[in-house]
C-alpha positions in Angstrom: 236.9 -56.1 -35.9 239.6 -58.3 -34.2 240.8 -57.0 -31.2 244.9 -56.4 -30.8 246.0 -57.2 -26.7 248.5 -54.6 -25.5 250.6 -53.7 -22.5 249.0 -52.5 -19.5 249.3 -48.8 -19.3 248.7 -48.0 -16.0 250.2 -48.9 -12.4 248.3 -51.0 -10.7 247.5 -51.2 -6.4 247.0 -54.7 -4.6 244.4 -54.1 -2.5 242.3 -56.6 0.3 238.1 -56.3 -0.1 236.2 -58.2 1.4 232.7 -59.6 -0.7 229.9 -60.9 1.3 230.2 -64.2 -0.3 234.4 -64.5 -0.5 237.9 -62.2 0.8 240.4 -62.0 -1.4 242.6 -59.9 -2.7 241.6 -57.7 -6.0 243.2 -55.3 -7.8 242.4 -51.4 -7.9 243.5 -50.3 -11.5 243.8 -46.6 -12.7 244.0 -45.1 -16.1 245.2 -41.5 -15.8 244.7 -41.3 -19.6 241.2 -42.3 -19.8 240.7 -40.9 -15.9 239.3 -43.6 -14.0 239.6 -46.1 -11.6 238.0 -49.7 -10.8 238.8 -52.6 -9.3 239.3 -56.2 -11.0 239.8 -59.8 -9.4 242.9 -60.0 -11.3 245.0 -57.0 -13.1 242.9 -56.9 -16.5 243.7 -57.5 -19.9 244.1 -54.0 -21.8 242.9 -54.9 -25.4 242.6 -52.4 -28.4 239.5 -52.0 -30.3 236.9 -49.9 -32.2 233.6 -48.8 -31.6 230.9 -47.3 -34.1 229.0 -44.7 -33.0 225.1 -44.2 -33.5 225.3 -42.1 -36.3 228.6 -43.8 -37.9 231.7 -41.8 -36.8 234.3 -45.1 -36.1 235.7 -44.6 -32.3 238.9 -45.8 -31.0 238.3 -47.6 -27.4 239.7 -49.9 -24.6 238.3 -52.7 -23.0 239.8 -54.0 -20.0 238.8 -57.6 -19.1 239.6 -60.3 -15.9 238.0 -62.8 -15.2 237.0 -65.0 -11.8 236.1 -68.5 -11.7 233.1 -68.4 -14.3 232.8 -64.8 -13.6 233.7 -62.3 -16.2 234.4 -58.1 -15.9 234.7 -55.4 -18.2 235.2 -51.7 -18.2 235.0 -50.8 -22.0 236.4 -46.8 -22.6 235.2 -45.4 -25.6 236.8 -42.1 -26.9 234.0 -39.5 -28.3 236.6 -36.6 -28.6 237.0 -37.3 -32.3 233.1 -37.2 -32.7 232.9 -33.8 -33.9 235.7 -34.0 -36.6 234.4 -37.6 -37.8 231.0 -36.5 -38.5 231.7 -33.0 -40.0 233.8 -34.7 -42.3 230.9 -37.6 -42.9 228.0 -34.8 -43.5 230.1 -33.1 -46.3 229.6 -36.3 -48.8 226.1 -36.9 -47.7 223.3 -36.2 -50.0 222.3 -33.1 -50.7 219.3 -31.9 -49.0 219.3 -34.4 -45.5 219.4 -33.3 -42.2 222.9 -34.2 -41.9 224.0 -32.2 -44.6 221.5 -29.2 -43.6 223.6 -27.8 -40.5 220.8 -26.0 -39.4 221.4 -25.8 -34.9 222.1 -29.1 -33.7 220.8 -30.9 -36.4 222.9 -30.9 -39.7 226.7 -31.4 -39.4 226.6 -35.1 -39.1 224.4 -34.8 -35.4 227.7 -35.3 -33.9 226.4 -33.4 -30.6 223.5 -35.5 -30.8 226.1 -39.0 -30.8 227.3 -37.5 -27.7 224.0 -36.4 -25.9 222.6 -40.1 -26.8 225.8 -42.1 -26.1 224.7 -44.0 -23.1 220.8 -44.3 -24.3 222.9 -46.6 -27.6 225.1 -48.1 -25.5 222.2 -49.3 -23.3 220.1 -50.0 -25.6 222.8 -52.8 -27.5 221.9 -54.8 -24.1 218.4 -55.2 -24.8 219.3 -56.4 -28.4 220.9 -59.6 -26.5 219.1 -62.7 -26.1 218.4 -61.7 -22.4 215.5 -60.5 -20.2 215.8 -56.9 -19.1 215.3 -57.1 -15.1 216.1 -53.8 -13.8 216.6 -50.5 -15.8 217.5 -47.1 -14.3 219.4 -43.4 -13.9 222.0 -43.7 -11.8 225.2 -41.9 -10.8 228.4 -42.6 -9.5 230.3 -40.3 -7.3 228.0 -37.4 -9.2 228.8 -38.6 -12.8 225.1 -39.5 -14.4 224.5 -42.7 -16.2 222.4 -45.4 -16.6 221.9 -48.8 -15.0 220.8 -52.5 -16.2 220.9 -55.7 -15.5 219.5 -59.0 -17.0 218.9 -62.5 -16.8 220.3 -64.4 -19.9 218.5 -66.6 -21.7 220.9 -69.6 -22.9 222.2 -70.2 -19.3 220.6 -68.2 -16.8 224.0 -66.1 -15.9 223.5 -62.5 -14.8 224.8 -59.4 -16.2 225.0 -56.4 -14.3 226.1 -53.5 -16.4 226.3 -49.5 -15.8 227.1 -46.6 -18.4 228.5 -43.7 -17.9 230.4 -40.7 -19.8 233.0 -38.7 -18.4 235.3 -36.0 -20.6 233.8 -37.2 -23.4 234.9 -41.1 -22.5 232.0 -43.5 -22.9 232.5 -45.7 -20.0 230.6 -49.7 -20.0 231.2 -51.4 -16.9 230.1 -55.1 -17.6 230.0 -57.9 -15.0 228.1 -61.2 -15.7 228.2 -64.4 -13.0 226.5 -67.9 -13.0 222.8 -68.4 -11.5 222.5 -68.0 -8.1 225.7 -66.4 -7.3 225.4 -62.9 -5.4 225.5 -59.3 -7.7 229.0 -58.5 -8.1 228.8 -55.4 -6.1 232.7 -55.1 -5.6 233.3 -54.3 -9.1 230.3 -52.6 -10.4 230.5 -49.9 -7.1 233.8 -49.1 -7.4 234.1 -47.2 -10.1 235.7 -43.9 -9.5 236.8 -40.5 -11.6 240.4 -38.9 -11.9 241.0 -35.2 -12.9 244.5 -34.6 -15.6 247.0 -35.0 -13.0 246.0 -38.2 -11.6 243.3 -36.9 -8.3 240.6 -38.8 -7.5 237.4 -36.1 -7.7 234.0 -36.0 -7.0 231.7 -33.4 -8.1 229.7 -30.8 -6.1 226.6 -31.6 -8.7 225.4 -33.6 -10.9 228.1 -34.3 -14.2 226.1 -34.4 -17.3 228.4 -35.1 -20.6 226.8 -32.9 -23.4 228.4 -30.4 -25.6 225.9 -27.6 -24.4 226.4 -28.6 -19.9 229.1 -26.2 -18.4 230.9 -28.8 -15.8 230.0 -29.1 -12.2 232.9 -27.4 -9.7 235.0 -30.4 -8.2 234.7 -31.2 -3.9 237.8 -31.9 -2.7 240.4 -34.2 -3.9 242.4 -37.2 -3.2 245.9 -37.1 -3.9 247.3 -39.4 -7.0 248.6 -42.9 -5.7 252.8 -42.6 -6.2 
């Protein structure tokens, strides 16, 4: 589907970090909609888009892009919240005597709480499909929220791509960075990821954040007020 650029929707801060290869400025970006915060070389391109689910239900989504040099970064935000109704409506034309038509527990109903439990297992998985080698996979977290890791080596040119996956309020959340051979991971954008609560608060949680329907949510340490 072609993708529709749109205004930036959020204020942005100027910011100096320093890299261990370069110091420059970048910029720290926050979404109070979507309830996050990054950081980008440049303020990022906000660009409108779609994303199909596992098990079919169509998804609206974000993908905010910059880029640096021959360096590229992405934070794609994809919105499950619509999962439920989407795949309700999917298993009720389905045909007759499939699981997603049997709504027996978890199973019938379209699996739409399965689409969310598996979320960042599909989203990981569509970088394995790529003409890459797979050079480090694994659970991580980030500031309590669980996900998953990976990064690869692509074939065609030898660029990196260090990715990480996680879900938050029902928001599917792909941070993407790839950079040429040899140059150093691009640790400034793929740790700074961060979570903000409705009014705009940076949070972390006491425990470990799982997204599923059936995980009550973790209490919330502290708080950091919402930048003016």
């Amino acid at each position: 589907m072609r993708m529709r650029p749109m205004p930036l929707i959020s204020a942005a801060l100027v910011l100096s970090i320093s890299a261990p290869s370069f110091a420059q400025e970048w910029v720290e970006f926050a979404s109070r909609e979507e309830r996050f915060t990054c950081v980008f070389p440049t303020q990022p391109k906000v660009t409108e888009t779609t994303w199909t689910s596992e098990y079919g239900a169509v998804l609206p989504a974000r993908v905010y892009s910059a880029t640096q040099g021959q360096s590229r970064y992405s934070l794609t935000v994809v919105d499950y919240n619509p999962v439920e109704r989407l795949l309700v409506e999917k298993s009720k034309s389905c045909p007759a005597g499939t699981e997603t038509c049997q709504g027996v527990a978890d199973w019938g109903l379209g699996y739409w709480k399965n689409d969310v439990r598996g979320a960042i297992v599909y989203a990981t998985a569509k970088f394995v499909q790529r003409d890459v080698k797979v050079t480090h996979l694994m659970w991580n977290s980030q500031a309590l929220v669980q996900g998953q890791e990976i990064q690869t080596t692509n074939n065609a040119d030898q660029s990196r791509t260090f990715a990480s996956i996680y879900m938050h309020e029902n928001r599917l959340i792909i941070m993407e960075a790839t950079v040429p051979k040899g140059y150093p991971p691009p640790a400034v954008f793929t740790q700074s990821l961060g979570w903000l609560d409705a009014s705009g608060r940076g949070i972390r949680y006491s425990t470990i954040y799982v997204n599923a329907p059936d995980f009550p949510k973790p209490p919330v340490r502290g708080g950091i007020p919402p930048n003016p």
